[in-house]
N, C-alpha and C positions, 0 to 999 in steps of 0.2 A: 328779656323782652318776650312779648309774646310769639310763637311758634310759626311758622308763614305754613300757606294752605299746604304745603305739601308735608310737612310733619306732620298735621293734626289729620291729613285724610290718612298718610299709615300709621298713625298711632290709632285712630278710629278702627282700621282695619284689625291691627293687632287686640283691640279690646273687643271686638265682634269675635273673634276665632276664640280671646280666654272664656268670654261668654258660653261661647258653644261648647267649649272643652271643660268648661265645670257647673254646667245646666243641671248637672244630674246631682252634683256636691251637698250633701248633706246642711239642710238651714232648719233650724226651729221656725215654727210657723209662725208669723204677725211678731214677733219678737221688735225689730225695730214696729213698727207700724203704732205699738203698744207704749212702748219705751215715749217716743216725744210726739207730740202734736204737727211734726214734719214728718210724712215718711224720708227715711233713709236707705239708699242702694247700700248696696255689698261692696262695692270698690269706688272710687275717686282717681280721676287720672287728669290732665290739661282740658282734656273735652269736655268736665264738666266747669270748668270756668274759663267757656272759648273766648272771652272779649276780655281777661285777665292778663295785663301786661305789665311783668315784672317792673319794669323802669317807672310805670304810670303809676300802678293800683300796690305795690307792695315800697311803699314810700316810707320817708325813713320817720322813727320815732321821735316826737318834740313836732311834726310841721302837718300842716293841713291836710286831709281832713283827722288826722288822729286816732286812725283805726289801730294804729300799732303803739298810742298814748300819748297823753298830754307831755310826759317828760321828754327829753332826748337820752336821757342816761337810764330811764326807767327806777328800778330801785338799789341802783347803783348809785345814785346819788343817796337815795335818802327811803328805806322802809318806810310802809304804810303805816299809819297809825293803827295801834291793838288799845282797840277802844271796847273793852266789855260793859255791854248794857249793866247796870244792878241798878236795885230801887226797892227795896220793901218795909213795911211798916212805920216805924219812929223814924225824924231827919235824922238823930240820934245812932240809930243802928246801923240806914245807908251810909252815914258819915263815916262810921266803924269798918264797911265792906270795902268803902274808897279807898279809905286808907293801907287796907289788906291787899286791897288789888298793887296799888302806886308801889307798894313795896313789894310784887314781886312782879315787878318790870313791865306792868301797862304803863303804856303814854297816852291816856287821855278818859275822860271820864264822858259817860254814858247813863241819862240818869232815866229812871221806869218813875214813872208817878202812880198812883193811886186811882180806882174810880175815878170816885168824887172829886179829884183835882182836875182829869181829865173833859170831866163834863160842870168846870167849873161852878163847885158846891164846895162850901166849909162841910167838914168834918162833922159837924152837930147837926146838918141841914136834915130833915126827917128822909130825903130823898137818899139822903146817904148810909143809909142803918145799916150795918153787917159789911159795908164794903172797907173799913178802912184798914191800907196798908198790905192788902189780901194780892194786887197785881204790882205794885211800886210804892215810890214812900209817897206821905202824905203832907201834902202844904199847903197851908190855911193861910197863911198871912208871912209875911216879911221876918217874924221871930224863926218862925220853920227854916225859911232859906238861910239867914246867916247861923243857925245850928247845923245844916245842911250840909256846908262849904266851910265851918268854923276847922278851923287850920289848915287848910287844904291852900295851895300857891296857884289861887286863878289866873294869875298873871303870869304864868310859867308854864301852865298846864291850858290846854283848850278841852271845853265844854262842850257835849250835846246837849238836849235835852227833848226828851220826845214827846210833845206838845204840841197842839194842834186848834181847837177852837179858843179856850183861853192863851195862848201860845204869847198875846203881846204884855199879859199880865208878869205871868211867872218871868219872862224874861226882864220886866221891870222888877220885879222883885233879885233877879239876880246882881242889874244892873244895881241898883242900890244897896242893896249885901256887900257888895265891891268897895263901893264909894265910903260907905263908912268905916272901910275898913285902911282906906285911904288910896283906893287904885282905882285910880282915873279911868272911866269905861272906855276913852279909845285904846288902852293897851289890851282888852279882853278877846279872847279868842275863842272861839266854837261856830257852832251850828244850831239853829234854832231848827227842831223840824216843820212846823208850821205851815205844811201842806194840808189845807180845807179840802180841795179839791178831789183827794182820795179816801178823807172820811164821808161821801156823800157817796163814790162809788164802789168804795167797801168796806172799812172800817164802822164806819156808823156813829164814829164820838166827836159827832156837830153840836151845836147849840143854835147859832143865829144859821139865817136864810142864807144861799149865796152872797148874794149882792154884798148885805154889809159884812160877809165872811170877809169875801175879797178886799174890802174896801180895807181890814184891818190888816190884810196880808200885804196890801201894799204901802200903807202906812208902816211898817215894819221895816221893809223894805228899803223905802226911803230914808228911815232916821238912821237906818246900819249907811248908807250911802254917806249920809251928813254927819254922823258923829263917831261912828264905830268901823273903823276900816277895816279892822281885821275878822273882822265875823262875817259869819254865813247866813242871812236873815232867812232864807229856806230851804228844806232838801227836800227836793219832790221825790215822792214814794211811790215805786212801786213795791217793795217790801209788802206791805199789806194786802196789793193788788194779788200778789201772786196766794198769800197766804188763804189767801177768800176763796181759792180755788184755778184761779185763770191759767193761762197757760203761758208760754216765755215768750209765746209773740205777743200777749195781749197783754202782758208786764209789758213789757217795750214798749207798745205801741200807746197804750193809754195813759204812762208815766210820763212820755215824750209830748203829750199830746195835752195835758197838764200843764208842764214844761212852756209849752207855747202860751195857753191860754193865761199866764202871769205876766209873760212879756208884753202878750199884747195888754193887759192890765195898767201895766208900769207906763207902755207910751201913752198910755190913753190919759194918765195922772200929767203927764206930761216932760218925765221923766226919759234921758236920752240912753238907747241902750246901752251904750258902751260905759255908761255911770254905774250901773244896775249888773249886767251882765254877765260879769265876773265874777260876782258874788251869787250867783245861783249854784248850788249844787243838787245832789240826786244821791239817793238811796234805793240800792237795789238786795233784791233775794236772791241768792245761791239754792238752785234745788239741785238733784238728783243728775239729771242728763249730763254727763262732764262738760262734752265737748259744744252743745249745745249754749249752757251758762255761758262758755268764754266769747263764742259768739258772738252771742248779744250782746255782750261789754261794749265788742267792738262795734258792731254794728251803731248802738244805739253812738255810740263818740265820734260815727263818719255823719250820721242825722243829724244829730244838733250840730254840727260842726259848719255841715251846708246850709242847712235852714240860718243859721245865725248870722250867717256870711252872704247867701246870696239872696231870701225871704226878708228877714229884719236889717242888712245895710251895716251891721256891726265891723267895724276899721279893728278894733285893738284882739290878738289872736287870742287875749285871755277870754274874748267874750266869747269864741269857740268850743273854749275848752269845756267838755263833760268829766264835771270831776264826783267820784261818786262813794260813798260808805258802801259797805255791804254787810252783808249779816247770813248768816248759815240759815237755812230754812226749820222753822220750828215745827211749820207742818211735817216736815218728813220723820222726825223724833218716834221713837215707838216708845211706850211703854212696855210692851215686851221685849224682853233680853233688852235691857236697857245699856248696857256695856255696848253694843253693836252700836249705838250712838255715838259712840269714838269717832269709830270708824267711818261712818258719813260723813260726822262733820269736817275730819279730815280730808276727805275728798271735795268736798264744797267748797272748802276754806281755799285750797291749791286750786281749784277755779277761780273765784275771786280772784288771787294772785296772778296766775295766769294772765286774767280779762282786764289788768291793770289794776285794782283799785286801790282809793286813798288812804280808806279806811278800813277797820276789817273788824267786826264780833262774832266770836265762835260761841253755839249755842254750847250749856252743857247734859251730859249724857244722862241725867237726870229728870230735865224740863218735862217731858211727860209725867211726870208724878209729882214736882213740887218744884217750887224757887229752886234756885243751886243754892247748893253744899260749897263750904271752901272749898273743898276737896274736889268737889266736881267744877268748879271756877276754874280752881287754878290749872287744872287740866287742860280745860280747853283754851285756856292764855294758853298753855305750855305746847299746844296744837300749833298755833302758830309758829312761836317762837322756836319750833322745829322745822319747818317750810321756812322760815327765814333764816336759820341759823346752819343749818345743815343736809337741808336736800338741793343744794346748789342752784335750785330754778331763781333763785332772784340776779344770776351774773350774765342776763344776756335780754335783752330790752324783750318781748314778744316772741317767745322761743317756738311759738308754732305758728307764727306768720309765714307766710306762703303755702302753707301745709295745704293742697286739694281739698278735701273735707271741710275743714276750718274756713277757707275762702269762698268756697261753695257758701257754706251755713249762715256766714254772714251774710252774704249778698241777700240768701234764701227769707231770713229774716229779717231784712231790711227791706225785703218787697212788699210781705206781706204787712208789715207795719207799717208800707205807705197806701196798701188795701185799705187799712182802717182808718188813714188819715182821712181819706177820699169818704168813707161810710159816717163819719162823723163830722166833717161837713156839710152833707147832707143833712143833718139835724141841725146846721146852722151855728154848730160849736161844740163845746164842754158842755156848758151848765146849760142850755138846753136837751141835750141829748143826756146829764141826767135828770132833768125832770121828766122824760121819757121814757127813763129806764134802761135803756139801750144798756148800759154797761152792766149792771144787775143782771140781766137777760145772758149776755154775752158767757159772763164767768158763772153764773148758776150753770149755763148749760158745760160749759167746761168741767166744771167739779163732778157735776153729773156722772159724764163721760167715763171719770178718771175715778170716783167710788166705784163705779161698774164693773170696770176693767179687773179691779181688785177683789170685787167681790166674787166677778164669775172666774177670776185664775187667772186671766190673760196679764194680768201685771203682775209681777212678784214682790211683798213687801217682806224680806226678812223676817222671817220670827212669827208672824203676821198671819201670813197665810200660805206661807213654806219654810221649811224647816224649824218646826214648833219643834218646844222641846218640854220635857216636865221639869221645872228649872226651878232652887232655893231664891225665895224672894232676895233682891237685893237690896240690902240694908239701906237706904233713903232715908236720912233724914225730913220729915215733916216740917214745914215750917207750919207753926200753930202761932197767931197773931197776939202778941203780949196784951191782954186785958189793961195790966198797969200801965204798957207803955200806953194805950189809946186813953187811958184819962188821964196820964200827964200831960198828954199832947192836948184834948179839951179841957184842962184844968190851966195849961198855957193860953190858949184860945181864951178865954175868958177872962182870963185876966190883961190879956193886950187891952180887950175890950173895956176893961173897969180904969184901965189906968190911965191910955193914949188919950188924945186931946180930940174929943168927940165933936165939940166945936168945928176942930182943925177937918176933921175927916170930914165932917157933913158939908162943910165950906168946899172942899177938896171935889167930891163925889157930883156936888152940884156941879161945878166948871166944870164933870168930866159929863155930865149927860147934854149939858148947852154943844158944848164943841161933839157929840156925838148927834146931836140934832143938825149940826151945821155942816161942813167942808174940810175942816180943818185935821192934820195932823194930828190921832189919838194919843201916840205916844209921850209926849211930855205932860198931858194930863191925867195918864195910867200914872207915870212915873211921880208925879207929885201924889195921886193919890196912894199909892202903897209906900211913898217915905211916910207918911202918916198913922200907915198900922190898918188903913183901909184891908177889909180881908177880899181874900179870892172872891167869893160868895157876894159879898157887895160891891164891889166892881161889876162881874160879872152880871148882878141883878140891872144894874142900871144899862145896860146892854141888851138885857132881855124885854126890860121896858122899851127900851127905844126902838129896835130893832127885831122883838119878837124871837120865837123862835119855829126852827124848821118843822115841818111833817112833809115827807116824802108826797108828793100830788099822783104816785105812780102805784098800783098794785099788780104784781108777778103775777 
């Protein structure tokens, strides 16, 4: 319980007198100050979490608000999912790297698309020239996906997929891959990323305006509600957020803030939270600062946790729960001394773990110079599968909960993320406040800050810009994008086109722009249209006719 006034005034006194007695102790100058976007004191004692009372605020794991995790057993029950992103060139080769991963003990597949998939264009589309295959694999049409997934047990295994403006296509495309393969899409499991709302405030890979952004993001939403129970129709990101530059309050705050702006979406459809709500999840970044990262885990799972509960009215405790992937920071990745890459990601990764999470991808030590290497994959699978398998932190629910520091930190960054709930209000919402720019402004100025720091020495980045060293380049594999494979892949493309029932598809395409002009739920007319061989590219077209597409109204 917490401390009654007469401990905490001679514990004050006693921290007044170590003050005096080590004023003069030896500190590198602006060291924290530099380090995180909070400053940090030297020491942590009760005083600095005077209204912290053990019985109240350090509450057990599994119950409201969930700062110490959504489990009761943590991952005593059950490890996080080791979900490694891959994706590059042919469905063909991704297919090939799945398979290499699932045998050496991932559970769960993580797919990278392409460009041109990502900004919904076929492969041949002249807007696509030189991109295909170069960031994730490439999918054109329905033959791609069930090459994609060809032997692989969807039904046994859950699915990401990081997708976002075309996000209700490709997942019709999975959804149907399934079904002819005879697995009924309510047994499919995964996560659709299918957050619009952080490609406008940093990623950049939109196509349509908000408005019908949202409109297909909750159309999504809905049909996972009515047909597909076991899947996750969105993981709000801030991953990207922070990758763009921002900082871990402004990851928190403007993922959370996202977060809301879907719900209020959902009831607006007319949808009851507690239908919806459980099936939202989150994706977050792992940087640098340790104890910082685990922080905000927690922090951000006591937010949602209240907002859900006492803002939106939500009865059932799943609609509480902040359940979230994470991913090691790519920004932090160096190209030089590229092996030191281990090493961080290791430390990322045991925050993650730490901060609870469901899901976990370890970058590997490579990504600065090229896709991963097996060699460099398996590695960082095998990152994990050491913090799970042998450094004992997974046998004790939240093993720095109460820790001064850690409780401080969260609280600290829990305030300031509700500073910016309050400053984004003020603009009347999300998607007002970005067509104002507010969030572009926000992490422009943060990245600013933090090249600075590096540039002028006040921050140290390994390798970087301390402790250089004249060092034999390390053997990297290049990956160089197979010419064959890209004209089999449009030598397939065109012949879906020669062969499929154009009739069918043009019949298809039309019901999908009527029901896109009207009210109605898009997904069963995505899904009819890509059983037909309709490609990415033409779905997407009739999207762009209806719906147009974005140009930011805001100049930095």
């Amino acid at each position: 319980m917490a401390a009654d006034g007469r401990d905490l005034e001679a514990l004050r006194r006693a921290e007044e007198q170590w003050r005096l007695e080590t004023a003069d102790a030896p500190e590198r100058p602006a060291l924290f100050e530099t380090l995180s976007a909070i400053p940090v004191d030297r020491l942590y004692t009760p005083i600095s979490v005077p209204d912290f009372d053990y019985l109240r605020d350090l509450n057990f794991p599994g119950r409201y608000p969930f700062t110490r995790g959504v489990h009761p057993t943590g991952y005593r029950g059950r490890l996080w999912t080791m979900r490694m992103f891959a994706g590059f060139g042919t469905a063909e080769e991704t297919n090939a790297r799945f398979k290499y991963l699932l045998e050496n003990g991932q559970t769960g597949l993580s797919v990278a698309f392409d460009m041109p998939t990502l900004y919904g264009f076929d492969t041949d589309d002249p807007r696509a020239r030189g991109e295909f295959g170069v960031c994730g694999v490439a999918v054109s049409s329905l033959a791609d996906m069930e090459i994609l997934f060809d032997g692989i047990p969807v039904d046994q295994i859950t699915t990401s997929m990081t997708i976002n403006g075309p996000a209700a296509v490709i997942w019709a495309m999975y959804i149907v891959a399934a079904e002819k393969r005879g697995i009924p899409r309510h047994v499919l499991g995964g996560t659709l990323q299918n957050d619009i709302l952080k490609e406008y405030i940093a990623q950049n890979e939109y196509i349509f305006p908000p408005g019908p952004s949202m409109r297909l993001v909750v159309d999504t939403i809905e049909f996972s509600v009515r047909e597909m129970p076991r899947w996750n129709p969105i993981s709000i990101s801030g991953y990207h957020i922070r990758e763009a530059g921002s900082t871990a309050v402004q990851e928190l705050a403007f993922t959370l803030a996202d977060g809301f702006a879907y719900v209020d979406a959902c009831l607006e459809r007319g949808l009851k939270v507690d239908e919806f709500a459980p099936r939202l999840s989150f994706f977050f970044n792992v940087h640098n600062d340790f104890f910082e990262e685990i922080a905000k885990f927690r922090a951000a799972r006591r937010i949602w946790a209240r907002e859900l509960r006492e803002r939106y009215g939500a009865q059932n405790p799943r609609s509480w729960w902040l359940r979230f992937h994470a991913q090691t920071a790519g920004c932090t990745l160096t190209a030089q001394q590229p092996e030191v890459n281990i090493a961080r990601v290791a430390i990322q990764a045991l925050a993650a773990v730490l901060g609870g999470c469901q899901s976990l991808h370890t970058n590997s030590m490579d990504e600065a110079w090229a896709l991963p290497s097996e060699k460099a994959a398996r590695i960082a699978l095998r990152t994990q599968q050491v913090i799970a398998y042998e450094t004992g932190v997974t046998n004790t629910v939240d093993p720095l909960g109460g820790s001064y520091y850690v409780e401080w930190l969260t609280n600290e960054l829990e305030r300031q993320a509700y500073d910016y709930f309050a400053r984004i209000r003020e603009y009347g919402g999300v998607i007002p406040a970005i067509e104002a720019g507010f969030f572009h402004r926000e992490i422009l100025d943060a990245a600013e800050r933090y090249q600075r720091d590096v540039e002028e020495g006040r921050r140290i980045v390994v390798g970087v810009n301390a402790f250089q060293v004249e060092e034999d380049r390390l053997e990297i594999p290049i990956l160089r994008v197979d010419k064959a494979g890209e004209a089999r892949h449009l030598e397939r493309l065109n012949r879906i086109r020669r062969e499929r029932d154009n009739e069918a598809v043009s019949v298809k395409l039309k019901a999908l722009e009527e029901a896109a002009r009207g009210r109605e739920n898009l997904m069963p007319f995505i899904i009819d249209a890509v059983r037909a061989y309709a490609t990415l590219g033409e779905v997407c077209g009739v999207f762009r006719r209806v719906f147009g597409e974005w140009q930011p109204p805001y100049v930095l």
